[in-house]
DOKOL-866459 format. One record per residue: residue in one letter; x, y, z of N, C-alpha, C in turn. Coordinates in steps of 0.05 Angstrom, whole numbers. Each point is the difference from the previous one (the first is absolute). Example, Ala and Ser with C-alpha at 12.3 -4.5 7.8 and 13.67 -1.06 7.14 Angstrom:
2
REC_A_264_-114_156_-18_24_0_18_24_0 .
REC_S_-7_21_-14_16_24_1_-15_22_14 .
This chain:
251
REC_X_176_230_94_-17_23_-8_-10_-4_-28 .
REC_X_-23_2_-4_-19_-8_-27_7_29_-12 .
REC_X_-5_11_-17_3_17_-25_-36_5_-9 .
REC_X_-6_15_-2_-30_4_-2_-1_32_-26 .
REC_X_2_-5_-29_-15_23_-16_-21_5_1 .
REC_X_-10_30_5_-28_3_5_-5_30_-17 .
REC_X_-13_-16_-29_-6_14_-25_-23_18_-5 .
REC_X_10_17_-6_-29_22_-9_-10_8_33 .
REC_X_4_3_9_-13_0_33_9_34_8 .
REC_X_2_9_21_1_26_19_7_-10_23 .
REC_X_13_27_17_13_-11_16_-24_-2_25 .
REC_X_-18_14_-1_-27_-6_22_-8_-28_4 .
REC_X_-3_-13_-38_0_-36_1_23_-23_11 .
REC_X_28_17_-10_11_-15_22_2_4_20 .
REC_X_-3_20_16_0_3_24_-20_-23_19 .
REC_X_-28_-2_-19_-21_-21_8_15_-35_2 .
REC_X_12_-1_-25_8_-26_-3_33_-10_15 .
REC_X_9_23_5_16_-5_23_-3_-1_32 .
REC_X_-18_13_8_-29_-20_22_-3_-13_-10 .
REC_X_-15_-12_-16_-13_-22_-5_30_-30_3 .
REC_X_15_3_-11_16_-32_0_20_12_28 .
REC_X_3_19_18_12_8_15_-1_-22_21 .
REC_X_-17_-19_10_4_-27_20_26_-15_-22 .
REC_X_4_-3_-32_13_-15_-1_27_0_-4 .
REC_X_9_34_15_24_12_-1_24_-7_-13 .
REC_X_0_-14_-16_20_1_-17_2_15_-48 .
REC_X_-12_12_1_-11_8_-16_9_35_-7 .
REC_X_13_2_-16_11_31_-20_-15_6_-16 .
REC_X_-20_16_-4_-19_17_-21_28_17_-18 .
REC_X_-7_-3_-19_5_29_-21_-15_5_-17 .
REC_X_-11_26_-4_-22_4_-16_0_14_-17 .
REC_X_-4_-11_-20_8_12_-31_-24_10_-16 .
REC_X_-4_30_-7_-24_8_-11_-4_6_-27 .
REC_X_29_-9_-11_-5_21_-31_7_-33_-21 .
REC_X_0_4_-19_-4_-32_-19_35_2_-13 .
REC_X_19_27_-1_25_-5_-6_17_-14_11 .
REC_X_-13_12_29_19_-9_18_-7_-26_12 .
REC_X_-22_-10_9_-9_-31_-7_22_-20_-18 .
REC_X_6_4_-19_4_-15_-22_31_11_8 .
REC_X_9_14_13_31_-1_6_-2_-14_27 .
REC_X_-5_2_17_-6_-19_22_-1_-16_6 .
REC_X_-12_-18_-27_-4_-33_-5_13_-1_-20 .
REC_X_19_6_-15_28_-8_-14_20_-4_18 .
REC_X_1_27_15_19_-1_18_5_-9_32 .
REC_X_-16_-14_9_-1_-5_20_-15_-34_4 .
REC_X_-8_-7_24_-12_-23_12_-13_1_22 .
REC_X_-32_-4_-12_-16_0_15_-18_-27_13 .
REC_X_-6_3_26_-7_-28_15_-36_-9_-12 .
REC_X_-11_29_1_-32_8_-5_-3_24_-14 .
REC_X_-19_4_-22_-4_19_-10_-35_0_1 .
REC_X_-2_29_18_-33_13_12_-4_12_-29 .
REC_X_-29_3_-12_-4_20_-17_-21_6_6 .
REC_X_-10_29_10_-22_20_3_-6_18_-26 .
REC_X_-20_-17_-25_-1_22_-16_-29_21_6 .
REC_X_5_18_12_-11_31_11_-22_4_-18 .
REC_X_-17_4_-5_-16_7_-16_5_35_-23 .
REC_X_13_13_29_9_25_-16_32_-4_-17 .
REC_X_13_-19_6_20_-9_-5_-7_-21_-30 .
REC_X_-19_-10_-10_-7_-13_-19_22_1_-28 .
REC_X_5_31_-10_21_-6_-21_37_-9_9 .
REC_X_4_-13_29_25_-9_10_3_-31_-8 .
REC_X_-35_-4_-1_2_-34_3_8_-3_-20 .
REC_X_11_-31_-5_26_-15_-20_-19_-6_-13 .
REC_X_-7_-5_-26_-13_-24_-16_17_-26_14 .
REC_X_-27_-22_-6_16_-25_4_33_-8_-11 .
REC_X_-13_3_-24_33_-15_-17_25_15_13 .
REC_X_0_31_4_34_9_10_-7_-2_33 .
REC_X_-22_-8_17_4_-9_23_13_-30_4 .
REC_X_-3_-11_-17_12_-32_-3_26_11_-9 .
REC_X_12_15_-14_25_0_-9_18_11_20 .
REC_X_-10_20_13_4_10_25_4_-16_22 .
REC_X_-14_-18_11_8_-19_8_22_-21_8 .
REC_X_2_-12_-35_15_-25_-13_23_4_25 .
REC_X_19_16_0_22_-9_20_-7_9_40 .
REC_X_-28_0_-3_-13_-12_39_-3_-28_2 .
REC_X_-20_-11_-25_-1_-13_17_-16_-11_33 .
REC_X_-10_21_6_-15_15_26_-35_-10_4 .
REC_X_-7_0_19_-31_-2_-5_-4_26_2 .
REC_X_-27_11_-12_-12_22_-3_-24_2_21 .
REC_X_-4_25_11_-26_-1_13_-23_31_-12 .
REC_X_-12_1_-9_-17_20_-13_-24_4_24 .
REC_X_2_27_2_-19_11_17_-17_10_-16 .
REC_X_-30_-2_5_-25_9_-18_-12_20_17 .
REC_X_1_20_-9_-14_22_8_-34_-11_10 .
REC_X_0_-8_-27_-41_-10_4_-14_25_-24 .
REC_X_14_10_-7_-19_27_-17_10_1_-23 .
REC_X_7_-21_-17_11_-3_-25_12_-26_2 .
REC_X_-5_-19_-38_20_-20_5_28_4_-25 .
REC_X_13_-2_8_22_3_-19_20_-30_4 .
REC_X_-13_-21_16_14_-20_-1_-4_-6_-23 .
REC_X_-13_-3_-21_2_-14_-26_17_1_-9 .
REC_X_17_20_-5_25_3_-8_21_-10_16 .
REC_X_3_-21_24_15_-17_-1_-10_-27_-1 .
REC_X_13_-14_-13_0_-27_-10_-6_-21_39 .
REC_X_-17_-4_4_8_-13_30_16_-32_-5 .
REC_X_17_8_12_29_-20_0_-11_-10_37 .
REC_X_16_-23_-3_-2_-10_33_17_12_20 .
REC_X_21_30_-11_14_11_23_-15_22_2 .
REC_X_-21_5_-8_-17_34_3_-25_-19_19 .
REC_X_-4_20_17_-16_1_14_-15_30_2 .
REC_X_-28_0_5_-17_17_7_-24_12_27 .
REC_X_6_15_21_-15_12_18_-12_27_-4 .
REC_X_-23_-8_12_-7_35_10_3_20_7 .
REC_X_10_21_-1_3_24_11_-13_27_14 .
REC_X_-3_5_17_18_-2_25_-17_-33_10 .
REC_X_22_-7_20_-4_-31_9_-20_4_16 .
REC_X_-20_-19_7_2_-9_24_2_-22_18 .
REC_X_-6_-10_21_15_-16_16_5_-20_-11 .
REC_X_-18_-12_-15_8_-23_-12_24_-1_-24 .
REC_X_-12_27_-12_30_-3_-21_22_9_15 .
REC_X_1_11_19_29_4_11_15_-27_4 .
REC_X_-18_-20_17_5_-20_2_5_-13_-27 .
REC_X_-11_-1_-23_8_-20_-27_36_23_-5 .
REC_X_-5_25_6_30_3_-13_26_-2_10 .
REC_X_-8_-2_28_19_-16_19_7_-28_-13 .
REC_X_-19_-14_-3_-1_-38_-5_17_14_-32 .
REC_X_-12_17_-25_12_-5_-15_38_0_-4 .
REC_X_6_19_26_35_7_-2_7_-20_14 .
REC_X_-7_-22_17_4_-22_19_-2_-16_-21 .
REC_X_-17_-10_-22_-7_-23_-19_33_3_-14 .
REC_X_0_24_-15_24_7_-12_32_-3_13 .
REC_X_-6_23_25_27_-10_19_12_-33_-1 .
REC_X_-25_-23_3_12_-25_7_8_-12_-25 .
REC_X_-8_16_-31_9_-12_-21_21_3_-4 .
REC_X_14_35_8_18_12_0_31_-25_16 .
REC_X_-16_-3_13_14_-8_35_12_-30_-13 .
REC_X_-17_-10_-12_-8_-33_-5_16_-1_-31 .
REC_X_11_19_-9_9_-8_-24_29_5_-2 .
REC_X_-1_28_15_31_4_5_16_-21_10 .
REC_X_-10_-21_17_13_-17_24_-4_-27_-17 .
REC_X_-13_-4_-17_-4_-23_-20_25_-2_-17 .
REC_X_13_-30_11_22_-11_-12_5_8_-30 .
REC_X_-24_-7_-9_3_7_-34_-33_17_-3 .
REC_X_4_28_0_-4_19_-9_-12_1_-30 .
REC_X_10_-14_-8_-16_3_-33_1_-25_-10 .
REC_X_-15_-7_-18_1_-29_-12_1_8_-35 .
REC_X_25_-20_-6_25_0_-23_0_-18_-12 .
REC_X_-5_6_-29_-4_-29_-10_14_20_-33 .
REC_X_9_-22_-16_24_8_-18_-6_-24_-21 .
REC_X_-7_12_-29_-5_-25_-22_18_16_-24 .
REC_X_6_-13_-19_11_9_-21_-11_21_-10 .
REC_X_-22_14_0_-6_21_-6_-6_26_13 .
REC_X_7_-12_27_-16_27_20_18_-1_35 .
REC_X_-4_7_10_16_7_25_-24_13_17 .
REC_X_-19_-6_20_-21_7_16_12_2_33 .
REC_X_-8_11_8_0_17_26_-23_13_14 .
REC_X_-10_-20_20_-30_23_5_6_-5_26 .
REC_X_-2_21_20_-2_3_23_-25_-14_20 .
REC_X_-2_-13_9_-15_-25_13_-32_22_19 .
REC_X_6_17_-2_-23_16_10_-9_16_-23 .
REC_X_9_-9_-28_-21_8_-23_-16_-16_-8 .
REC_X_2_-32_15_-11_-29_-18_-24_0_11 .
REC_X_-23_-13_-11_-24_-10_18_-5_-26_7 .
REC_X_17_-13_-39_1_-31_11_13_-15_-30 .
REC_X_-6_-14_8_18_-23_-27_-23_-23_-5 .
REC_X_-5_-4_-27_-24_-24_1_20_-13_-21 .
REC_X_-4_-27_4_11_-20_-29_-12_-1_-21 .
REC_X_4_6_-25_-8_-4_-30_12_-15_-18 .
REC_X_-4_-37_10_17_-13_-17_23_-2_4 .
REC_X_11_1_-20_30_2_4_19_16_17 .
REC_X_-21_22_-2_9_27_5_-13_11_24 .
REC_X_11_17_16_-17_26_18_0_14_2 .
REC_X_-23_17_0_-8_26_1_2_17_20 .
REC_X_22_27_-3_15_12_31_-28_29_-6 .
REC_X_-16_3_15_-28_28_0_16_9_25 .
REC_X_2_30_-9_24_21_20_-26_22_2 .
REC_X_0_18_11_-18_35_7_5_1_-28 .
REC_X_11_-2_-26_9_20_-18_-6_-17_-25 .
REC_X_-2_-24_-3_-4_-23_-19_12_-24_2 .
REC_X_-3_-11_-13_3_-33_-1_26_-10_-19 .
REC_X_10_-26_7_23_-4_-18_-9_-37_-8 .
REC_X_4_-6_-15_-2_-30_4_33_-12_-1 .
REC_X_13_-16_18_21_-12_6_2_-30_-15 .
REC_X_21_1_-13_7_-29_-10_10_-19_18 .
REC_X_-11_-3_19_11_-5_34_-25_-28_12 .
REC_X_1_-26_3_-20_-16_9_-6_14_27 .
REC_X_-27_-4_9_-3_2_28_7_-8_17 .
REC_X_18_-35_-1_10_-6_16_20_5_4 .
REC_X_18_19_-21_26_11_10_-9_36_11 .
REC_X_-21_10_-2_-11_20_18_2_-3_25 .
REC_X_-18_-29_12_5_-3_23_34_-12_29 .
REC_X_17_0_-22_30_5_14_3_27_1 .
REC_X_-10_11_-28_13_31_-3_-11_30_28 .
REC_X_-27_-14_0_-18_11_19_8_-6_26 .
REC_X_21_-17_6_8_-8_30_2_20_23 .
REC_X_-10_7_16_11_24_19_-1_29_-6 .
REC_X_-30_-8_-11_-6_37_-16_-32_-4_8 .
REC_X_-11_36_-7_-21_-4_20_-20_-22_-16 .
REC_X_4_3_-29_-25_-19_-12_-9_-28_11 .
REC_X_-17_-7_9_-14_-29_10_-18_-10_-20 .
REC_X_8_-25_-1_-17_-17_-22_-27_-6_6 .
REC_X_-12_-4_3_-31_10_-2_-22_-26_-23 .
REC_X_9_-11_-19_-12_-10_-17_17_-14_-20 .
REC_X_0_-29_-7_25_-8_-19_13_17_-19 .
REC_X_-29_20_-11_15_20_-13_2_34_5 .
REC_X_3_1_14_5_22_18_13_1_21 .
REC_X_19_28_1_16_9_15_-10_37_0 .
REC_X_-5_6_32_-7_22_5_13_14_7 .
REC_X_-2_32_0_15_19_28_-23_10_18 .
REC_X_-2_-4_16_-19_-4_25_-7_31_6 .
REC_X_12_20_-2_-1_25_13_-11_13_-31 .
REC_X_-9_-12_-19_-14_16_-26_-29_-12_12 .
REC_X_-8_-17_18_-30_-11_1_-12_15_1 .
REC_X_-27_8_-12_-14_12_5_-29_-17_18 .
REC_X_0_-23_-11_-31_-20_6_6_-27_-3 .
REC_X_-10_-13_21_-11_-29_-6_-23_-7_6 .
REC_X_-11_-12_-32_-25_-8_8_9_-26_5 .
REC_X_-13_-9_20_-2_-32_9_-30_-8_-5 .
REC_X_-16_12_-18_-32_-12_-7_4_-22_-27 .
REC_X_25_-14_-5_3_-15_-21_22_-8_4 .
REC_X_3_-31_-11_24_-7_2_19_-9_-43 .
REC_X_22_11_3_21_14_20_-15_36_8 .
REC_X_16_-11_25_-2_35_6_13_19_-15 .
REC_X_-15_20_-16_7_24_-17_17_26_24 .
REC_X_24_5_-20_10_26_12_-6_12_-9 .
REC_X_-4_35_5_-2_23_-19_29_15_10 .
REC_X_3_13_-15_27_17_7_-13_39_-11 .
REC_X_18_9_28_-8_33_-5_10_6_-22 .
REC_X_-15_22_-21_4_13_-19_-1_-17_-30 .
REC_X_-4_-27_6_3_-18_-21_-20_-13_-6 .
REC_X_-16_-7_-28_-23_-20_-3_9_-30_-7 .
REC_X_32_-7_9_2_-32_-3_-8_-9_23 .
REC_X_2_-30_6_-9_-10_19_13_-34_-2 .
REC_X_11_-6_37_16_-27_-8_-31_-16_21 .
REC_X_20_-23_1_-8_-25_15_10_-3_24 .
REC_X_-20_-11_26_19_-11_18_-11_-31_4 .
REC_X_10_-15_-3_-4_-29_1_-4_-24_22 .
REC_X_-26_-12_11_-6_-14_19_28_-6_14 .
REC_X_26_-6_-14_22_-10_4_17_18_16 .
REC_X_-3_30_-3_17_28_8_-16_13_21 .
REC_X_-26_-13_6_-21_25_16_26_9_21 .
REC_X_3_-31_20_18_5_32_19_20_-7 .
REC_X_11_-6_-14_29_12_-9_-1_29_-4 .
REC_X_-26_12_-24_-1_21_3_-18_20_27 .
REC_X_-8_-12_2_-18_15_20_26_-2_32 .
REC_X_18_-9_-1_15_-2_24_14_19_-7 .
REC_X_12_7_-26_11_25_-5_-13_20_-2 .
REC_X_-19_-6_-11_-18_41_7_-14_4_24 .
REC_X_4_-17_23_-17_1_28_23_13_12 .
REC_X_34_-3_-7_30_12_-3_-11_25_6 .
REC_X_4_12_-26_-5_15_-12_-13_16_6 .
REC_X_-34_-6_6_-19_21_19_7_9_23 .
REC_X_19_-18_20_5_-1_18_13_23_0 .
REC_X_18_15_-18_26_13_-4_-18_22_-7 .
REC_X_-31_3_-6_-7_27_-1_9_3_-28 .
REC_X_9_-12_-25_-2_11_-20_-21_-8_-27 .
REC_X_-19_-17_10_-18_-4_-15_-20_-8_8 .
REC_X_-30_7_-19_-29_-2_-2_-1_-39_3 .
REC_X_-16_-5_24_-2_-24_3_-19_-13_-24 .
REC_X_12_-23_-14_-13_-2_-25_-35_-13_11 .
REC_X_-21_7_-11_-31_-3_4_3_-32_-14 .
Protein backbone atom coordinates (compact mmCIF):
# COMPACT_ATOMS: atom_id res chain seq x y z
CA UNK A 1 0.00 0.00 0.00
CA UNK A 2 1.55 3.43 -1.30
CA UNK A 3 0.95 6.37 1.26
CA UNK A 4 -0.38 9.33 -0.78
CA UNK A 5 -0.40 13.29 1.09
CA UNK A 6 -2.86 15.33 -0.52
CA UNK A 7 -2.11 19.10 0.46
CA UNK A 8 -4.24 22.13 0.52
CA UNK A 9 -7.04 20.17 -1.31
CA UNK A 10 -10.99 19.42 0.00
CA UNK A 11 -12.51 16.57 0.49
CA UNK A 12 -14.87 16.92 -2.95
CA UNK A 13 -11.03 16.93 -4.66
CA UNK A 14 -10.18 13.95 -3.12
CA UNK A 15 -13.03 12.32 -3.54
CA UNK A 16 -12.19 13.03 -7.59
CA UNK A 17 -8.63 11.82 -7.20
CA UNK A 18 -9.60 8.76 -5.44
CA UNK A 19 -11.61 7.74 -8.73
CA UNK A 20 -9.20 8.82 -10.60
CA UNK A 21 -6.02 6.27 -9.43
CA UNK A 22 -8.93 3.79 -8.16
CA UNK A 23 -7.93 1.01 -11.26
CA UNK A 24 -4.55 1.15 -9.39
CA UNK A 25 -5.99 0.04 -6.06
CA UNK A 26 -3.41 0.06 -3.95
CA UNK A 27 -3.12 3.66 -2.83
CA UNK A 28 -4.17 5.63 0.88
CA UNK A 29 -5.07 9.41 0.40
CA UNK A 30 -4.77 11.65 3.50
CA UNK A 31 -5.58 15.00 3.09
CA UNK A 32 -4.15 17.69 4.81
CA UNK A 33 -5.62 21.33 4.49
CA UNK A 34 -4.08 23.64 6.96
CA UNK A 35 0.06 24.50 6.64
CA UNK A 36 0.57 23.48 10.73
CA UNK A 37 -0.43 20.52 10.37
CA UNK A 38 1.37 19.76 6.98
CA UNK A 39 4.64 20.39 8.53
CA UNK A 40 3.70 17.92 11.49
CA UNK A 41 2.82 15.27 9.04
CA UNK A 42 6.01 15.38 7.17
CA UNK A 43 8.22 15.44 10.40
CA UNK A 44 6.29 12.87 11.62
CA UNK A 45 5.47 10.43 9.38
CA UNK A 46 6.42 8.71 5.73
CA UNK A 47 5.15 9.42 2.75
CA UNK A 48 5.25 7.31 -0.69
CA UNK A 49 3.81 10.64 -2.89
CA UNK A 50 2.99 13.97 -2.00
CA UNK A 51 -0.29 15.61 -4.31
CA UNK A 52 -0.36 19.44 -3.93
CA UNK A 53 -3.66 21.32 -5.01
CA UNK A 54 -2.89 24.99 -4.37
CA UNK A 55 -6.83 26.29 -4.60
CA UNK A 56 -6.88 29.55 -5.73
CA UNK A 57 -9.13 30.55 -2.70
CA UNK A 58 -6.73 28.73 -0.58
CA UNK A 59 -3.65 30.94 -1.96
CA UNK A 60 -2.40 32.26 1.64
CA UNK A 61 -1.87 28.03 2.66
CA UNK A 62 0.66 27.75 -0.09
CA UNK A 63 4.41 27.16 1.32
CA UNK A 64 6.92 29.59 -0.13
CA UNK A 65 9.49 27.52 -1.85
CA UNK A 66 12.38 27.58 0.67
CA UNK A 67 10.09 26.02 3.89
CA UNK A 68 8.42 23.69 1.14
CA UNK A 69 11.99 22.21 0.57
CA UNK A 70 12.58 22.14 4.29
CA UNK A 71 9.42 20.47 4.70
CA UNK A 72 10.29 18.00 2.61
CA UNK A 73 14.10 17.23 3.46
CA UNK A 74 13.05 14.00 5.53
CA UNK A 75 10.43 12.53 2.19
CA UNK A 76 12.37 12.39 0.04
CA UNK A 77 9.05 11.63 -2.10
CA UNK A 78 8.23 12.83 -5.65
CA UNK A 79 5.81 15.63 -5.69
CA UNK A 80 2.88 16.02 -8.03
CA UNK A 81 1.33 19.75 -8.24
CA UNK A 82 -2.05 20.14 -9.61
CA UNK A 83 -2.61 23.55 -11.57
CA UNK A 84 -5.78 24.89 -11.35
CA UNK A 85 -5.10 26.88 -14.84
CA UNK A 86 -6.33 30.37 -13.21
CA UNK A 87 -3.20 31.52 -11.55
CA UNK A 88 0.51 30.60 -11.46
CA UNK A 89 2.07 30.26 -8.24
CA UNK A 90 4.54 27.60 -9.43
CA UNK A 91 7.31 30.10 -9.35
CA UNK A 92 7.64 29.76 -6.01
CA UNK A 93 8.80 26.31 -6.30
CA UNK A 94 12.19 25.74 -7.44
CA UNK A 95 11.35 22.77 -10.23
CA UNK A 96 13.59 19.90 -8.94
CA UNK A 97 13.29 16.51 -11.02
CA UNK A 98 10.87 14.94 -8.24
CA UNK A 99 8.00 17.73 -8.80
CA UNK A 100 5.97 17.21 -11.48
CA UNK A 101 3.06 19.30 -12.94
CA UNK A 102 -0.76 18.57 -14.48
CA UNK A 103 -3.84 20.18 -15.19
CA UNK A 104 -6.69 20.36 -13.26
CA UNK A 105 -9.49 18.87 -13.44
CA UNK A 106 -7.83 16.01 -15.82
CA UNK A 107 -8.69 14.88 -18.75
CA UNK A 108 -8.32 11.64 -20.42
CA UNK A 109 -5.12 12.08 -21.30
CA UNK A 110 -3.86 13.41 -18.06
CA UNK A 111 -5.55 10.81 -16.17
CA UNK A 112 -3.61 8.62 -18.14
CA UNK A 113 0.00 10.66 -17.54
CA UNK A 114 -0.98 10.41 -13.61
CA UNK A 115 -1.46 6.89 -13.68
CA UNK A 116 2.13 6.49 -15.74
CA UNK A 117 3.42 9.12 -13.15
CA UNK A 118 2.64 6.70 -9.74
CA UNK A 119 3.76 3.50 -11.99
CA UNK A 120 7.19 5.56 -13.12
CA UNK A 121 7.68 6.11 -9.29
CA UNK A 122 6.18 2.73 -7.94
CA UNK A 123 9.07 0.85 -10.11
CA UNK A 124 11.75 3.26 -8.61
CA UNK A 125 10.26 2.58 -5.35
CA UNK A 126 10.10 -1.24 -6.19
CA UNK A 127 13.70 -1.23 -7.95
CA UNK A 128 15.58 0.29 -5.15
CA UNK A 129 14.25 -1.29 -2.20
CA UNK A 130 15.24 -4.82 -3.76
CA UNK A 131 18.68 -3.35 -4.96
CA UNK A 132 21.57 -5.20 -3.28
CA UNK A 133 23.24 -1.91 -2.46
CA UNK A 134 20.72 0.71 -2.02
CA UNK A 135 23.00 3.59 -1.70
CA UNK A 136 26.40 4.23 -3.00
CA UNK A 137 29.28 4.89 -0.14
CA UNK A 138 32.29 6.21 -0.63
CA UNK A 139 34.54 7.46 2.61
CA UNK A 140 37.88 9.87 2.25
CA UNK A 141 39.69 11.45 5.06
CA UNK A 142 37.52 14.21 5.16
CA UNK A 143 34.00 13.25 4.50
CA UNK A 144 31.79 10.13 4.77
CA UNK A 145 28.99 10.25 1.64
CA UNK A 146 25.89 8.26 1.32
CA UNK A 147 23.46 8.95 -1.49
CA UNK A 148 20.72 6.72 -2.16
CA UNK A 149 21.07 5.35 -5.82
CA UNK A 150 17.60 6.81 -6.94
CA UNK A 151 18.93 10.41 -6.11
CA UNK A 152 22.00 9.98 -8.78
CA UNK A 153 21.59 10.87 -12.52
CA UNK A 154 25.10 9.90 -13.31
CA UNK A 155 28.82 9.98 -12.73
CA UNK A 156 31.17 11.53 -15.48
CA UNK A 157 35.16 11.28 -15.06
CA UNK A 158 37.18 14.54 -14.34
CA UNK A 159 40.71 13.50 -14.48
CA UNK A 160 41.69 12.14 -11.67
CA UNK A 161 38.69 12.50 -10.17
CA UNK A 162 34.66 11.98 -10.65
CA UNK A 163 31.97 13.83 -10.54
CA UNK A 164 28.80 12.09 -8.49
CA UNK A 165 25.41 14.97 -10.07
CA UNK A 166 22.49 13.65 -7.57
CA UNK A 167 18.52 15.60 -7.85
CA UNK A 168 20.13 17.94 -5.12
CA UNK A 169 23.87 18.75 -6.32
CA UNK A 170 27.01 17.48 -7.30
CA UNK A 171 30.11 16.13 -5.37
CA UNK A 172 33.44 15.60 -7.09
CA UNK A 173 35.03 12.12 -5.77
CA UNK A 174 38.75 11.52 -5.31
CA UNK A 175 37.85 8.12 -6.84
CA UNK A 176 39.40 7.09 -10.71
CA UNK A 177 36.67 6.00 -12.98
CA UNK A 178 38.00 2.89 -13.36
CA UNK A 179 37.57 2.05 -9.81
CA UNK A 180 33.72 3.52 -10.32
CA UNK A 181 33.21 0.91 -12.65
CA UNK A 182 33.72 -2.24 -9.97
CA UNK A 183 32.00 0.06 -7.50
CA UNK A 184 28.96 0.42 -9.96
CA UNK A 185 28.75 -3.48 -10.27
CA UNK A 186 25.11 -4.67 -9.92
CA UNK A 187 23.41 -1.33 -9.46
CA UNK A 188 21.00 0.26 -11.68
CA UNK A 189 23.70 2.75 -13.28
CA UNK A 190 24.91 1.49 -16.94
CA UNK A 191 27.88 2.85 -18.53
CA UNK A 192 26.91 4.54 -21.46
CA UNK A 193 30.24 6.43 -22.55
CA UNK A 194 34.00 5.98 -21.31
CA UNK A 195 33.04 8.67 -19.20
CA UNK A 196 29.87 8.16 -18.06
CA UNK A 197 27.79 6.23 -15.85
CA UNK A 198 23.93 6.79 -15.82
CA UNK A 199 20.64 6.04 -13.83
CA UNK A 200 18.35 5.15 -16.56
CA UNK A 201 14.92 5.90 -14.88
CA UNK A 202 16.13 9.95 -14.50
CA UNK A 203 16.08 9.90 -18.68
CA UNK A 204 14.31 12.28 -19.85
CA UNK A 205 15.62 12.34 -23.94
CA UNK A 206 17.82 10.96 -26.39
CA UNK A 207 18.73 12.75 -29.12
CA UNK A 208 20.32 10.37 -31.58
CA UNK A 209 20.65 13.47 -34.37
CA UNK A 210 24.52 13.52 -33.38
CA UNK A 211 27.02 11.44 -32.45
CA UNK A 212 27.65 10.74 -29.20
CA UNK A 213 24.14 10.52 -28.47
CA UNK A 214 23.14 13.36 -25.91
CA UNK A 215 20.99 12.48 -22.79
CA UNK A 216 18.79 15.02 -21.17
CA UNK A 217 17.62 14.17 -17.73
CA UNK A 218 14.08 15.40 -16.11
CA UNK A 219 14.27 18.50 -14.02
CA UNK A 220 18.01 19.00 -14.86
CA UNK A 221 20.00 21.19 -17.52
CA UNK A 222 23.19 18.67 -17.45
CA UNK A 223 23.54 16.40 -20.11
CA UNK A 224 25.82 12.99 -20.62
CA UNK A 225 27.01 10.90 -23.60
CA UNK A 226 26.10 7.69 -25.00
CA UNK A 227 28.93 6.27 -27.09
CA UNK A 228 28.95 4.42 -30.64
CA UNK A 229 30.51 1.69 -28.19
CA UNK A 230 27.27 1.59 -25.50
CA UNK A 231 24.36 2.25 -28.14
CA UNK A 232 23.38 -2.09 -27.97
CA UNK A 233 23.88 -2.12 -24.48
CA UNK A 234 21.90 0.80 -23.62
CA UNK A 235 19.07 0.68 -25.70
CA UNK A 236 18.63 -3.25 -24.64
CA UNK A 237 18.18 -1.89 -21.22
CA UNK A 238 15.66 0.82 -21.80
CA UNK A 239 13.61 -1.40 -24.46
CA UNK A 240 13.65 -3.49 -20.52
CA UNK A 241 12.42 -0.93 -19.17
CA UNK A 242 9.57 0.36 -21.57
CA UNK A 243 8.54 -2.91 -21.69
CA UNK A 244 7.78 -2.70 -17.76
CA UNK A 245 5.53 0.38 -18.50
CA UNK A 246 7.83 2.64 -16.52
CA UNK A 247 9.24 4.88 -18.98
CA UNK A 248 8.90 7.47 -21.98
CA UNK A 249 10.45 5.56 -24.93
CA UNK A 250 13.57 7.69 -25.55
CA UNK A 251 12.85 9.81 -29.29
Amino acid sequence: MYRILFLFGDATTLQYLEKATAPLKKYAWQLCSKTAEAEELLLSNTFHFIVVYPDEKKKKLFLPGEMFDRLLETQQCPVLFLNPGKFSLFHTIPKRALYEELEFPFSRADTKMLHHFFKLYEHVLSYCASCDLPCFLTETHSYYLEVPYQEILYFEAKGRYSLLRTLHGQFYLPIPFRQLQIDLENTCMIRTHRSFFINPYHIDRINKGQLPWIVSFRGCSDQAMISRKYYQEVAKKLNELVKKDCMVKPQ
